[in-house]
C-alpha positions in Angstrom: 21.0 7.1 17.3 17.6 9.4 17.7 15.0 8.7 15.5 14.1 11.1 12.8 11.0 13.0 13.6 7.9 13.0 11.2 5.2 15.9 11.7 2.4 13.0 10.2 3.4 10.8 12.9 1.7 11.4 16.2 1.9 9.8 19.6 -0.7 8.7 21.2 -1.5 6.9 24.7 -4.4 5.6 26.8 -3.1 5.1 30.7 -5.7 3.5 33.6 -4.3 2.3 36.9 -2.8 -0.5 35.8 -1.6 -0.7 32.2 0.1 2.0 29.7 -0.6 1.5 26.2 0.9 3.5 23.1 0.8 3.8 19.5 1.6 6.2 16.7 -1.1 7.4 14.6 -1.7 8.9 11.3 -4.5 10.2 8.8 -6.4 8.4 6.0 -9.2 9.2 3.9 -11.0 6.3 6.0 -10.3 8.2 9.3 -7.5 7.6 11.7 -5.3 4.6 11.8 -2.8 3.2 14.7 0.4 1.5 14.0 3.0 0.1 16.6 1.3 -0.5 19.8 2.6 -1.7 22.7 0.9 -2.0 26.7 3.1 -3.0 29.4 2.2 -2.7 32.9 2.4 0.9 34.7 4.4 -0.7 37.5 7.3 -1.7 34.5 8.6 2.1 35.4 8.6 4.3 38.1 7.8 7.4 36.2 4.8 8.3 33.7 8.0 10.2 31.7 10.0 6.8 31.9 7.4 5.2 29.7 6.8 7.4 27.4 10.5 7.2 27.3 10.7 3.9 26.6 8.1 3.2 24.1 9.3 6.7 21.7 12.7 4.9 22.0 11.2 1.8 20.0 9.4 4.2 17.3 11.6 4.1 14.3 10.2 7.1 13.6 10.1 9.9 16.4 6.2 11.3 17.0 6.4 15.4 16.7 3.8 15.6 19.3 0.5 14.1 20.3 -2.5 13.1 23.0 -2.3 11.2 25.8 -5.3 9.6 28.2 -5.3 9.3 31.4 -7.3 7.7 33.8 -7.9 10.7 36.6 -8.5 14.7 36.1 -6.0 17.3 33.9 -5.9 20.1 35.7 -3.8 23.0 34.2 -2.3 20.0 32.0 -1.2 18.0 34.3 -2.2 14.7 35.5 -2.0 12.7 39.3 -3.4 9.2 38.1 -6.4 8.6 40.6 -5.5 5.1 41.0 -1.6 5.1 40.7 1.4 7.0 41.8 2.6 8.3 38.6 2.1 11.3 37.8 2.9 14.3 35.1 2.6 17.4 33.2 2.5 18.4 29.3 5.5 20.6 29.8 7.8 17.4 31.3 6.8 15.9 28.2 7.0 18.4 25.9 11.0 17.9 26.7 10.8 14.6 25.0 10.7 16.7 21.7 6.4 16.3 21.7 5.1 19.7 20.9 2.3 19.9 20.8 1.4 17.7 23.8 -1.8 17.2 25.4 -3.2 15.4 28.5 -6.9 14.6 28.6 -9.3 12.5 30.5 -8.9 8.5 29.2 -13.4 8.6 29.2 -12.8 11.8 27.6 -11.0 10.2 24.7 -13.5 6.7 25.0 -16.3 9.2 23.6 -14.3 10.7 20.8 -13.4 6.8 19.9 -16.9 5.7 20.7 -18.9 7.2 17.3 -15.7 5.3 15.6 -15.6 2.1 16.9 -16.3 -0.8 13.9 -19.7 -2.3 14.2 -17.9 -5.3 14.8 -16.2 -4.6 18.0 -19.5 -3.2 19.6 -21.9 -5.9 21.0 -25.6 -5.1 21.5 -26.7 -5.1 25.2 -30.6 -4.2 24.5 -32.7 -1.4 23.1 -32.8 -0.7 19.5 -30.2 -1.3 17.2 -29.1 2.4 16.7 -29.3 5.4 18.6 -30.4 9.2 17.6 -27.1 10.1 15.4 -27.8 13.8 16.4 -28.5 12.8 20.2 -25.7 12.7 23.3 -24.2 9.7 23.5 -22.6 8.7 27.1 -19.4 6.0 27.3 -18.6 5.1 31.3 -17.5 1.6 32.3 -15.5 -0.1 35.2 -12.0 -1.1 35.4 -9.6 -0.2 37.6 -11.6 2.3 38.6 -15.2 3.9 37.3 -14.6 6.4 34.1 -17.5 8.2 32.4 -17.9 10.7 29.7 -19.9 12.2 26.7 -20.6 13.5 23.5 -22.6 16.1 22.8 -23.9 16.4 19.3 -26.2 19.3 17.8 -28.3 19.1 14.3 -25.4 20.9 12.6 -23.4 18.1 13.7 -21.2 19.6 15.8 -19.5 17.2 18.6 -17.5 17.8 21.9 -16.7 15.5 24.3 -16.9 16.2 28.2 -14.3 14.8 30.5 -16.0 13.9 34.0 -15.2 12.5 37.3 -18.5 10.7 37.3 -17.3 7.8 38.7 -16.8 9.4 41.9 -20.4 10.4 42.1 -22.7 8.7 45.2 -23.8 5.1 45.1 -27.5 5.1 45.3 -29.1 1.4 46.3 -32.3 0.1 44.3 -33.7 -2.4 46.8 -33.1 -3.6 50.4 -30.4 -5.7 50.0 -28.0 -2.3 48.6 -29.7 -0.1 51.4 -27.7 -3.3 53.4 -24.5 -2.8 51.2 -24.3 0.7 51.2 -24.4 0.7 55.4 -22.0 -1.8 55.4 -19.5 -0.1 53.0 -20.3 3.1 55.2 -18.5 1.4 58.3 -15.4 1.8 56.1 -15.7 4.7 54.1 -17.2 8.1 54.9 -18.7 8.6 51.5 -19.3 5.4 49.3 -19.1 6.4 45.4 -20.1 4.1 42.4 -16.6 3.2 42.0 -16.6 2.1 45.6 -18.6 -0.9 44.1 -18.4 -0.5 40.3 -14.8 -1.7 39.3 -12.1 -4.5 40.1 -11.5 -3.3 43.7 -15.3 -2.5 44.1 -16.4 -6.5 42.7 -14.5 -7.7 46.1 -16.0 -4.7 48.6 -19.2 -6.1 46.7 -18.5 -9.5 47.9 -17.4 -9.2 51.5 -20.7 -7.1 51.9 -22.5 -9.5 50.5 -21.1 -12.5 52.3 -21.4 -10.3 55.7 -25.4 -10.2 54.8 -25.3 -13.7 54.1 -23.9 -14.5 57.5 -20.9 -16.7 55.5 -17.1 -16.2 55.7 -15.3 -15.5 52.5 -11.5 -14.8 52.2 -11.3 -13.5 48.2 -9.7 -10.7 48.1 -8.8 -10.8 44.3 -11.7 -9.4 41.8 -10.2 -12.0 38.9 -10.6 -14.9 41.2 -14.8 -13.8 41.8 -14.9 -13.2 38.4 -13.7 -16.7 37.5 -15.5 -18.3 40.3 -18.7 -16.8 39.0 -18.2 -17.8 35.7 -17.6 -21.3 35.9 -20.4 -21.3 38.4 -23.2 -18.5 38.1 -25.1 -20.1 40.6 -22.3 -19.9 43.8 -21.8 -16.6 45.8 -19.2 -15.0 43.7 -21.9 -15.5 40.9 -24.2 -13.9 42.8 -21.8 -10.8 43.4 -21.1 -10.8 39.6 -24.7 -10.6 38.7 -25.2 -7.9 41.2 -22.5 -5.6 40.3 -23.7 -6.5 36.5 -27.5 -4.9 38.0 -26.1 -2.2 39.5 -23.9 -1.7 36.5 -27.5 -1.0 34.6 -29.1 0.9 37.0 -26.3 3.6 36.8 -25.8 3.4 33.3 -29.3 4.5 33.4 -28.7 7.1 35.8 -26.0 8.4 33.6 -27.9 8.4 30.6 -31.2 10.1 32.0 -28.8 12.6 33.4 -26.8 13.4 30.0 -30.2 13.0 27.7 -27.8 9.8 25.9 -30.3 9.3 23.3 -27.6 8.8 21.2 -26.5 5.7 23.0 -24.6 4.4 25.8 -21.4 2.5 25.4 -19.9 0.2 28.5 -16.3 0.8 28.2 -13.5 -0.3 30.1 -11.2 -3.7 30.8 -14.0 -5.7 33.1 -17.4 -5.8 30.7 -15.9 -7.6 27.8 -14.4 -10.2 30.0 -17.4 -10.9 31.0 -19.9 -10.2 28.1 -21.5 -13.8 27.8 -22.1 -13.4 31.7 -23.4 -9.2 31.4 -25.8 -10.8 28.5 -27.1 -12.8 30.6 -27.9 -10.9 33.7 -30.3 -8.0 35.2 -28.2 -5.4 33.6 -30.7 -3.7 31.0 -34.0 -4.7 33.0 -32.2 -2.2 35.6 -31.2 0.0 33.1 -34.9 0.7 31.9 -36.6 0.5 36.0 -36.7 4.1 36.0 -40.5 4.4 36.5 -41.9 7.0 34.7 -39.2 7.2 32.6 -39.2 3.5 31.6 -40.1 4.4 27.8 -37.6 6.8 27.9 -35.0 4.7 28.8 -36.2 1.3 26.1 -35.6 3.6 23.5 -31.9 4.0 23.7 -29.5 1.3 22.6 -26.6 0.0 25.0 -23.5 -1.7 23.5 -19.9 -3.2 25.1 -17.2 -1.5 23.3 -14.5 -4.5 22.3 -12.1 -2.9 20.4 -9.3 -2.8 22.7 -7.9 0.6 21.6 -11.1 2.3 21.4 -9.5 5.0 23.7 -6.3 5.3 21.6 -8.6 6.0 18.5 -10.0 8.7 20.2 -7.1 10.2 21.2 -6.0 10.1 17.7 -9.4 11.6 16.4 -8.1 14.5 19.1 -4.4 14.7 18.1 -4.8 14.7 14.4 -7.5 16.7 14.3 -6.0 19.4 16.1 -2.6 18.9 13.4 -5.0 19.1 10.9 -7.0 22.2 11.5 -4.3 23.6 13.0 -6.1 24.2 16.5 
């Protein structure tokens, strides 16, 4: 028997590389709330419309329509997942009785979540407790791949959010031993990007580079094992790699934010920086963050935070979805 469908009830969905998660969201007077999630692994179907599918065929009630995130470009609204083979359009989905639909950029929806996020699910990475509330504020993190985005605020307190592939933007080294990395990483790939180094496949092209300067073998090839190495030992080689891609972590969150004017803030999203927050604490990330030279200053004064909340980019897509039902955009 089909669900009944509910116009208040709205899908909505945040889908990386590696895990699909969903929920239904509605409207209070305290902003939007999410009820019935569920994340399964991508690989658990073979088609992006086979898990939508499969988690509006567990709603009791039926979404009328909704926002979706997804980890890669919408182009004409569709979607070819960067780092996955699934792949879709709004109109495919719109024949699951969601109209409207809409695809956007999963960073995209991290900055609408970002301004949203509970105080308690943000922890404090350096710089002053609050940003300029009328300021940019930039969200980009690692994961399974390298996502960034903003918001752009006025006085009048307008907001957009810009979906961006910055990820994909070049590596740039800070001392010797990245000059080393980057011509190592160059043997294999004709362009090396952040994400190259700046995610869960880019921790172990981290680590083989930096075993191949260190003259040592090293047969990891899985970024969970470094990751657990390096935390139950910060002072062996995979702690070494961890607190290098935690440095070079600042020095393009930085970048990121001198590029966007972030006064407003920067926020490290995605699956990797929570894991390791105790660790990211602990490590070179906001001295390299603030080695900008004559922009030092510049850079002390804005705040840097890890986003916690786990559905940050569902909230966002909400803020999106019901927004638009509300104003009728």
């Amino acid at each position: 028997m089909t669900a009944p469908h509910d116009p208040r009830t709205l899908l909505v969905g945040d889908v990386g590389g590696t895990n699909a998660r969903f929920a239904v969201a509605r409207w209070t007077e305290h902003g939007p709330v999410l009820e019935h999630h569920e994340s399964f692994p991508a690989s658990e179907h073979p088609t992006f419309l086979g898990g939508v599918r499969a988690f509006i065929d567990g709603c009791e009630v039926t979404p009328s329509g909704g926002v979706i995130a997804v980890a890669g470009p919408v182009t004409d609204g569709a979607i070819d997942l960067t780092n996955s083979p699934w792949r879709v359009s709004e109109g495919e989905l719109a024949t699951l009785g969601l109209n409207p639909i809409r695809l956007i950029n999963d960073f995209e929806a991290q900055a609408w979540g970002a301004p949203i996020v509970p105080g308690a699910d943000l922890a404090h990475l350096g710089g002053p407790e609050a940003g300029d509330p009328h300021a940019t504020l930039a969200v980009l993190g690692p994961g399974t791949g390298f996502g960034v985005s903003a918001l752009a605020r006025d006085r009048d307190g307008r907001e957009i959010a810009l979906p961006s592939e910055g990820g994909h933007a070049c590596f740039a080294p800070n001392d010797v031993v990245e000059d080393e990395v980057l011509r190592i990483l160059r043997r294999r790939y004709e362009r090396v990007s952040i994400e190259r180094l700046i995610c869960g496949p880019g921790l172990v092209n981290l680590h083989r580079a930096l075993a191949e300067i260190d003259g040592r073998d090293t047969h990891i090839d899985d970024p969970a094992e470094i990751t657990k190495q390096a935390l139950a030992e910060p002072n062996s080689p995979c702690g070494a790699t961890l607190a290098r891609f935690c440095a070079i972590l600042g020095s393009v969150a930085g970048d990121i934010a001198l590029t966007l004017g972030a006064r407003g803030g920067v926020y490290i999203a995605g699956g990797i920086a929570p894991r390791i927050l105790p660790f990211l604490k602990a490590s070179p990330f906001r001295e390299r963050f603030q080695r900008k030279g004559r922009f030092q200053p510049y850079l002390a004064e804005i705040p840097t935070w890890v986003v916690t909340h786990r559905h940050a980019a569902l909230l966002g897509a909400a803020r999106v979805a019901l927004g638009e039902k509300i104003t009728g955009a």
